[in-house]
C-alpha positions as CSV (number, residue, x, y, z in Angstrom):
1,X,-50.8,30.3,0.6
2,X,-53.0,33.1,2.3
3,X,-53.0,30.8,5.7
4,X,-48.8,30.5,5.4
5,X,-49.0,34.2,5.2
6,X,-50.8,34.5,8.3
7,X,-48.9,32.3,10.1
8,X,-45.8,33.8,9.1
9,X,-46.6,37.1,10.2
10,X,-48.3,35.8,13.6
11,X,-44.6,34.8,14.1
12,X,-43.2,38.0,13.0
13,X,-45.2,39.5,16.4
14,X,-43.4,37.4,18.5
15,X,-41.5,39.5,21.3
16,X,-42.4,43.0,20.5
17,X,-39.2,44.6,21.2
18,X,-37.5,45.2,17.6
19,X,-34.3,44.6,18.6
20,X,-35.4,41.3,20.7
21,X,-36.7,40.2,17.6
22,X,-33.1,40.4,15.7
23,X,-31.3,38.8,18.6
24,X,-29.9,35.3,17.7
25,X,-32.4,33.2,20.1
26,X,-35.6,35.2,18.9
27,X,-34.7,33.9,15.0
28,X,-34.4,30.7,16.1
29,X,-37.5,30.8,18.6
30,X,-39.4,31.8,15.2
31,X,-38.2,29.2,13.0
32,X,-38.5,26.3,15.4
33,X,-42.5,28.0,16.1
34,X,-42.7,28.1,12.1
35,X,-42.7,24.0,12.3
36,X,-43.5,22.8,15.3
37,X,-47.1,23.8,17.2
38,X,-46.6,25.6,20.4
39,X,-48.9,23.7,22.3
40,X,-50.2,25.1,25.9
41,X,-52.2,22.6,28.5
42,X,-54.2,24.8,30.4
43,X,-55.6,27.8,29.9
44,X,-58.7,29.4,31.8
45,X,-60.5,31.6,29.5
46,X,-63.7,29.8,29.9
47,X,-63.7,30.3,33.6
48,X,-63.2,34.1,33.1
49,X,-66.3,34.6,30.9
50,X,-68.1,32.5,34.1
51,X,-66.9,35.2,36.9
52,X,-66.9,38.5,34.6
53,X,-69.8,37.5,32.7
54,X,-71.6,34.9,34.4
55,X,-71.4,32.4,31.3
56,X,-72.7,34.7,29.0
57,X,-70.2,34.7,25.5
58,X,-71.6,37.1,24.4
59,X,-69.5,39.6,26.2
60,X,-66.4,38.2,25.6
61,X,-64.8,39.9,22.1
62,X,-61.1,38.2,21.9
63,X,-60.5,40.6,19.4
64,X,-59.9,43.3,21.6
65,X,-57.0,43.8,23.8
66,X,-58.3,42.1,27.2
67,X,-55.5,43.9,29.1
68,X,-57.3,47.0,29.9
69,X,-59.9,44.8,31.5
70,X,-59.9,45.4,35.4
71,X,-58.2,43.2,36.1
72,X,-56.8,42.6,32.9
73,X,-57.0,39.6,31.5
74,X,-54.0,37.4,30.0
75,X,-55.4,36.0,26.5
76,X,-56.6,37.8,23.5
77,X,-56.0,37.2,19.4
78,X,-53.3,39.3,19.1
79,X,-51.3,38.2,22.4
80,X,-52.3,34.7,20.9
81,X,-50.4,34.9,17.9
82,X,-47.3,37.2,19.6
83,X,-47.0,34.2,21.4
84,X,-46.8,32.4,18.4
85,X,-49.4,29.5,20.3
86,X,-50.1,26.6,17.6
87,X,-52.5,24.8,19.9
88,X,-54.5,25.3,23.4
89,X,-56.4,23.3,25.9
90,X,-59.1,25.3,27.0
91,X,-59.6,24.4,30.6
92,X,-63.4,23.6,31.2
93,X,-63.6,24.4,35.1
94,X,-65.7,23.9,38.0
95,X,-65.3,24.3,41.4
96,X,-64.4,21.6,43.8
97,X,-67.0,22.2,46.1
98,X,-70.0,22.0,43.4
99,X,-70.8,18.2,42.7
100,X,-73.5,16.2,41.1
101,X,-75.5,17.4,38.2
102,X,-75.1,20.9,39.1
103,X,-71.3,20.6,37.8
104,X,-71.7,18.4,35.2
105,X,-74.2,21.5,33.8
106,X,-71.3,24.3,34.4
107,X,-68.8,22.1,32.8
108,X,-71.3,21.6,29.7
109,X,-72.2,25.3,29.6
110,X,-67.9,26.2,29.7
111,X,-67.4,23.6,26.8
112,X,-70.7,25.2,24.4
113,X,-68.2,28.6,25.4
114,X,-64.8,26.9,23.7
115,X,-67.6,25.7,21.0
116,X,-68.8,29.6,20.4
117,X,-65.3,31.2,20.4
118,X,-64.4,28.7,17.3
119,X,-67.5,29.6,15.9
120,X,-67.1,33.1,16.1
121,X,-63.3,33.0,14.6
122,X,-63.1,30.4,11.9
123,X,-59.8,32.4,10.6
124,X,-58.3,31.9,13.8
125,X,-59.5,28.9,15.8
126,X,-60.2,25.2,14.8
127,X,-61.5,22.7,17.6
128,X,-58.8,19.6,17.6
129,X,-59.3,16.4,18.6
130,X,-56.1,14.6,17.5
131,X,-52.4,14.8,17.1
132,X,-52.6,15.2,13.3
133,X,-55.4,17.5,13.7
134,X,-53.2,19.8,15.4
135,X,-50.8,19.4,12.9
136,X,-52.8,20.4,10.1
137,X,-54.3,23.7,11.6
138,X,-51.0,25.0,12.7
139,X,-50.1,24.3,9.2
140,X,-52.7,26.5,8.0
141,X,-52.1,29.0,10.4
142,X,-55.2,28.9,12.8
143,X,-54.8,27.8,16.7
144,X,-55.8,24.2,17.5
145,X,-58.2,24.3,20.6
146,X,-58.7,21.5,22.5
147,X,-60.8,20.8,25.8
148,X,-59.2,19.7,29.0
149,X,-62.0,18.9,31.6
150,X,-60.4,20.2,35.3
151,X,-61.9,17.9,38.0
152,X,-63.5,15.3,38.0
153,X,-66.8,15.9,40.4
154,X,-68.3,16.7,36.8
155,X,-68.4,12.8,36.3
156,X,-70.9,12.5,39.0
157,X,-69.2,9.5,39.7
158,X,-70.7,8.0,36.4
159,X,-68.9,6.5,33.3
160,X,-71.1,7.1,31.3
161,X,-70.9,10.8,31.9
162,X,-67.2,10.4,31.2
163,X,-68.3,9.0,27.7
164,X,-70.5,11.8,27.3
165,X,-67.9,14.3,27.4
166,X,-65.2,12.5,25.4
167,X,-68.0,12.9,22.6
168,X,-68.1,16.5,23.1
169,X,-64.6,16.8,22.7
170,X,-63.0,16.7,26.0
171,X,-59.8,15.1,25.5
172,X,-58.1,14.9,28.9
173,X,-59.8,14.8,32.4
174,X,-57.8,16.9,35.4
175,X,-59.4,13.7,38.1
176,X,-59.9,16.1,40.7
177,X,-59.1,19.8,41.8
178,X,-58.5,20.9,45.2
179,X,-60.6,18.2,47.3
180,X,-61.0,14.7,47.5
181,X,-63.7,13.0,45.4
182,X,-65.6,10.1,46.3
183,X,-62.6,8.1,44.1
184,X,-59.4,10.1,44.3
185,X,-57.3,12.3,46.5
186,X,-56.0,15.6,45.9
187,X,-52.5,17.1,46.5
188,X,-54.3,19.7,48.8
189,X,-56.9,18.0,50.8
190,X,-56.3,15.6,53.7
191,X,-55.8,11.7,52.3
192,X,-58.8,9.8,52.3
193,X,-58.5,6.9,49.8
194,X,-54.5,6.7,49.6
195,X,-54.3,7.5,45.8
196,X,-57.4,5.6,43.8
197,X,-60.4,3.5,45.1
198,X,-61.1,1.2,42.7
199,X,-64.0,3.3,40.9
200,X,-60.8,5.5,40.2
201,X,-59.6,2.5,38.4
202,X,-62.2,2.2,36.3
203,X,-62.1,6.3,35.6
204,X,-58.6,5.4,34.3
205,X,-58.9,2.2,32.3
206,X,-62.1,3.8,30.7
207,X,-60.0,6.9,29.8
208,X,-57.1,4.7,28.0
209,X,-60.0,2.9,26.4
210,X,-61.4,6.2,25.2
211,X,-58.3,8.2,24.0
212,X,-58.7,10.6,26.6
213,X,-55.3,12.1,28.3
214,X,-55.3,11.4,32.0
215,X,-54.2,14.4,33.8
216,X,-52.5,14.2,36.9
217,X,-52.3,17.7,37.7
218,X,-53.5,18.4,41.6
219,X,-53.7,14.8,42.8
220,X,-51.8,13.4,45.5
221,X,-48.4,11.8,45.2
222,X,-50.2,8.6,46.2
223,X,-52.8,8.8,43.2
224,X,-50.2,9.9,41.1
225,X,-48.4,6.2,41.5
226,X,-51.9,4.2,41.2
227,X,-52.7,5.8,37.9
228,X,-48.9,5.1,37.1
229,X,-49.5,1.8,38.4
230,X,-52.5,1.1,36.3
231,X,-52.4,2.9,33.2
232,X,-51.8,1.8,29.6
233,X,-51.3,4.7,28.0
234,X,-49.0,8.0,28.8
235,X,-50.3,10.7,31.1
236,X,-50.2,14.5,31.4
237,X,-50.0,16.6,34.2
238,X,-51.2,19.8,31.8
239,X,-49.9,22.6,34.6
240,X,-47.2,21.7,37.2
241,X,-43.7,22.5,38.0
242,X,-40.9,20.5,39.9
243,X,-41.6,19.7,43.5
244,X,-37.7,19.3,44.1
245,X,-37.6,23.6,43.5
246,X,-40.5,24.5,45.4
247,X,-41.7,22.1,48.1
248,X,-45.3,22.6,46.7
249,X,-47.6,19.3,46.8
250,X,-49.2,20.7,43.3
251,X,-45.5,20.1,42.0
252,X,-44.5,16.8,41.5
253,X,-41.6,15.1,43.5
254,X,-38.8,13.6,41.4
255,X,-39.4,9.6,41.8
256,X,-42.7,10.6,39.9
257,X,-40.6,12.5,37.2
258,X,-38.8,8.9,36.4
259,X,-42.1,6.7,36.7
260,X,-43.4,9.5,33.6
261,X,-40.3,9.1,32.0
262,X,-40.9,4.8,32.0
263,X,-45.0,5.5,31.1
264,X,-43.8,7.9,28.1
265,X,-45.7,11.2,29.5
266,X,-45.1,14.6,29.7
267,X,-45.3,17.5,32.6
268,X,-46.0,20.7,31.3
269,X,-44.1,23.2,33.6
270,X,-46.8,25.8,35.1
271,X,-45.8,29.4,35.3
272,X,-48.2,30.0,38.8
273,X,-45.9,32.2,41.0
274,X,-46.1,29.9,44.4
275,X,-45.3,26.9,42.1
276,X,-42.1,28.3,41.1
277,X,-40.4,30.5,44.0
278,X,-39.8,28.4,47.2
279,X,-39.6,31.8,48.7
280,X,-42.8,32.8,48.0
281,X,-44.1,28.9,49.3
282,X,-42.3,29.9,52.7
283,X,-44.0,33.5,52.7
284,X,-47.5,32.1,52.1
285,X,-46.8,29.4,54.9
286,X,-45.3,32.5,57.5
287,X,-48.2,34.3,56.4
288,X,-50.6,31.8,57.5
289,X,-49.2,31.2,60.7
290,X,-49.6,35.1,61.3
291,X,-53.5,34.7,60.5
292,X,-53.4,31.5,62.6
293,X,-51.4,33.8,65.3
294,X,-53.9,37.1,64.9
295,X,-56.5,34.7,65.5
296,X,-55.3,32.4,68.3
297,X,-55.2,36.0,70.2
298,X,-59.1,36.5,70.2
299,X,-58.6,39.4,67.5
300,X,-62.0,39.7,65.5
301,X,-61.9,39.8,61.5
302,X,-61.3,43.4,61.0
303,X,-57.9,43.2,63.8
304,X,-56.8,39.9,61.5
305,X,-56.8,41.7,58.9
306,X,-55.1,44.1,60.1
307,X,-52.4,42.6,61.4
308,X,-52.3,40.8,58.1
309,X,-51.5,44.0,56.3
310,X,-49.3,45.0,58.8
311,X,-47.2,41.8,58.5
312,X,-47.2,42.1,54.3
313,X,-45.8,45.6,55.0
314,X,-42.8,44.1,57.4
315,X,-42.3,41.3,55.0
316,X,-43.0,41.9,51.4
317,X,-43.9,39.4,48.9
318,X,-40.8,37.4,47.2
319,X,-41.6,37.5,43.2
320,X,-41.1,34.6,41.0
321,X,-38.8,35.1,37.8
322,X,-39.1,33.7,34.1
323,X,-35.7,32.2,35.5
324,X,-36.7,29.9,37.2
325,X,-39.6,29.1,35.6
326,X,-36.6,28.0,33.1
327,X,-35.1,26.3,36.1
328,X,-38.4,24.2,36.5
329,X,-37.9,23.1,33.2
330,X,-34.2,22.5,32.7
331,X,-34.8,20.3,36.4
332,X,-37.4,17.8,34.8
333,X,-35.1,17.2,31.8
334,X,-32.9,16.4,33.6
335,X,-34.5,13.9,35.8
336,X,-37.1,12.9,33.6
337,X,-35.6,13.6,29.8
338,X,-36.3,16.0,27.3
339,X,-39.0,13.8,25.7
340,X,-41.1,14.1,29.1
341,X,-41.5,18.5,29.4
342,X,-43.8,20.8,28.0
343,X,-45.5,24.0,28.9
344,X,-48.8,24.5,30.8
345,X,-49.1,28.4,31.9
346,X,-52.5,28.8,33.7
347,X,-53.3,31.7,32.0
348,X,-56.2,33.3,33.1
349,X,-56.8,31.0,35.6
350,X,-54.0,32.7,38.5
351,X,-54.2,36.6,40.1
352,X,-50.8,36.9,39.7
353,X,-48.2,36.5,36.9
354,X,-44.5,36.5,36.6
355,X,-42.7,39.3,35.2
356,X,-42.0,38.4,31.5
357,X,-44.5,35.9,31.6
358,X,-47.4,38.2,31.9
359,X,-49.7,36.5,29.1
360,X,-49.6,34.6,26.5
361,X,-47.7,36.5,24.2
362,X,-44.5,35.7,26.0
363,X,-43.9,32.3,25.5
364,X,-40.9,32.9,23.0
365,X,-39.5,35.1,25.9
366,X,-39.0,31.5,27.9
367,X,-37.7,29.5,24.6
368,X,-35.3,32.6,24.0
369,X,-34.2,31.9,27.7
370,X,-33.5,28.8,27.6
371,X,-31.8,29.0,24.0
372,X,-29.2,31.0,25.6
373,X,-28.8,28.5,27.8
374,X,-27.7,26.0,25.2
375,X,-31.1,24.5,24.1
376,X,-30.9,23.1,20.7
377,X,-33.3,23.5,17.9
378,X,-34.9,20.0,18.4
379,X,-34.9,20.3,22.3
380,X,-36.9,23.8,22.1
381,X,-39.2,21.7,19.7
382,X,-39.6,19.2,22.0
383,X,-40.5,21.4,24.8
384,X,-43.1,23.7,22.7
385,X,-45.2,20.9,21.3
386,X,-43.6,18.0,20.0
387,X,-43.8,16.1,23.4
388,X,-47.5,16.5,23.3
389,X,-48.0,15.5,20.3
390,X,-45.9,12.3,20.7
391,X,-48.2,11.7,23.9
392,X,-51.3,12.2,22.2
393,X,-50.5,9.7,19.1
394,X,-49.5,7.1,22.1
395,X,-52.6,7.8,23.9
396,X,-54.5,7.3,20.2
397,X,-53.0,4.3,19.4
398,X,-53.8,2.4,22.5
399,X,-57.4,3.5,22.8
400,X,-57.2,2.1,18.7
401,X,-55.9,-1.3,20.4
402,X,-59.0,-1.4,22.8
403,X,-61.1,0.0,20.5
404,X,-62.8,-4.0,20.7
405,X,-63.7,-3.3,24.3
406,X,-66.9,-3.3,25.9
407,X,-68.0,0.3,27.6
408,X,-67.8,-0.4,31.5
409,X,-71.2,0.3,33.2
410,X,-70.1,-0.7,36.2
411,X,-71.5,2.1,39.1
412,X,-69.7,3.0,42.2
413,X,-71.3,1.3,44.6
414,X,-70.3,-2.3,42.9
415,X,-66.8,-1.3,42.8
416,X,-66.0,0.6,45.8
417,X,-68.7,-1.3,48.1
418,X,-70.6,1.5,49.4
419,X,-73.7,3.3,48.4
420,X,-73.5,6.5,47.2
């Protein structure tokens, strides 16, 4: 009963304003939050205690409000449970441009961090590794926290080191982040391997056999169809919004929307400001032909920069609205159904927010939005968690199905034919 209690008055936070909170859509945002988990894909809070306190969890107190930090951070306890979350992926980070051991150790010392802050806060955090896990801690009014491993040069282009880490707890795999890998491309590097070499393959099949989500977040549009192509289980893509609303290659294009909607998965709409505005796409691109301009005229750093400023002050930056973030999402229902979109905010993990959308106690802001639109009950449950939750007990049951499969050993260099 003391746990109900909790929960109930986590709920009771949710959008501050008291006369939001006895608006029509806020009641119903609270009682659809009262059943079904709010479940976030991807939230950067690991990274944070990396660059502000160089791995070290000891300094980070998520009891305090992380908002006065300079700059302010976008997850605490209390902003938590305003936001009414039920369950989180806690993004385990490492650069693109750090391979080999050396990122296989940062991921390993980010995961030991999602590991402390359970420890520290047994009344408020549970680690997760299933469906009905989540389930059962949101019913007892604690946040589910689960580990989503972003990018894949942590594998060391090993399988075994993929096994490793699904018995730590990682339970989906982002393959890659802003480069190419010796295996995959990314949306935002040049193509190299036109989608998956056939080592990818093996990262994928291996995943399905494991029970791990496969997270198609940042790959290209080409990998995106071979892991379609070859998976046999549903994917994620834990923080992306809808290509066809800002021509972003992070944002994924609408034939992929219908190929997740056949494999059963689920997008979970990102709230990061250039993935949402196509205006604020067009300024970043205008703003980089500037620099490319500055530059081209022989101007040092210090005159680039310059101009840069100059050019911000002539044309100020467009700002993304919790509008269209609700655009983003009404757009991949309606291409992809309701049963294929969820929420993914990269908290913590962007310099810049959108305005009611700030951290994550304003999730109930965007169901609210979108309840006024019409939403129903069971679509806003949908959206929050229950998507996810369908994915994940699809993704369980197949790896139960293999579960009489042999581990692949297989290296690299037998698969893709070259040494490494």
């Amino acid at each position: 009963m003391h746990r109900v209690l909790l929960l109930t008055a986590a709920l009771a936070m949710i959008t501050t304003p008291a006369a939001a909170q006895d608006s029509p859509e806020s009641q119903r945002v609270r009682a659809v939050l009262e059943q079904t988990p709010l479940i976030d894909g991807h939230n950067d809070l690991p990274w944070q205690v990396e660059e502000r306190w160089h791995g070290d969890a000891r300094q980070l107190d998520v009891t305090q409000d992380l908002s006065r930090l300079d700059p302010p951070m976008h997850t605490d306890i209390a902003r938590l449970r305003a936001g009414g979350v039920g369950g989180q992926f806690w993004s385990v980070y490492v650069p693109a441009s750090l391979g080999g051991p050396d990122a296989a150790a940062k991921v390993l010392q980010q995961i030991d961090i999602v590991h402390e802050l359970v420890r520290r806060h047994p009344d408020v955090f549970e680690l997760a590794y299933t469906a009905d896990d989540i389930e059962r801690i949101h019913r007892e009014g604690r946040i589910a926290s689960l580990i989503g491993m972003e990018g894949g040069n942590a594998l060391n282009n090993s399988l075994s080191v993929l096994r490793s880490f699904q018995a730590l707890g990682v339970r989906y795999i982002t393959l890659t982040h802003s480069d190419n890998l010796d295996w995959v491309d990314s949306a935002t590097d040049e193509p190299e391997h036109d989608g998956l070499t056939p080592f990818g393959v093996a990262v994928v099949r291996e995943m399905n056999r494991l029970g791990m989500l496969v997270d198609l977040s940042h790959v290209s549009e080409a990998t995106m169809n071979d892991v379609l192509d070859v998976t046999s289980a549903p994917v994620i893509f834990s923080h992306s919004s809808a290509r066809a609303l800002d021509n972003h290659p992070r944002n994924v294009p609408d034939a992929v929307l219908r190929r997740v909607a056949q494999n059963g998965g689920v997008v979970m709409v990102t709230f990061v400001p250039g993935f949402i505005s196509q205006e604020i796409r067009d300024w970043s691109l205008a703003r980089t032909a500037e620099r490319d301009r500055l530059a081209a005229l022989g101007g040092n750093d210090d005159q680039v920069a310059q101009g840069l400023t100059a050019w911000a002050e002539a044309n100020p930056l467009p700002q993304a609205s919790l509008s269209q973030v609700a655009d983003h999402i009404a757009h991949i229902r309606d291409v992809a159904g309701i049963d294929h979109v969820g929420l993914g905010g990269d908290f913590d993990g962007i310099p810049s927010t959108i305005p009611g959308l700030d951290s994550v106690a304003d999730y109930p802001g965007l169901l609210e939005e979108l309840a006024r639109r019409g939403w129903s009950d069971a679509d806003l449950a949908k959206l929050a968690g229950a998507n996810v939750l369908r994915v994940m007990r699809r993704v369980e049951a197949v790896a139960a199905e293999q579960a009489g499969e042999p581990a692949n050993f297989a290296s690299i260099s037998e698969l893709d034919g070259s040494p490494r």
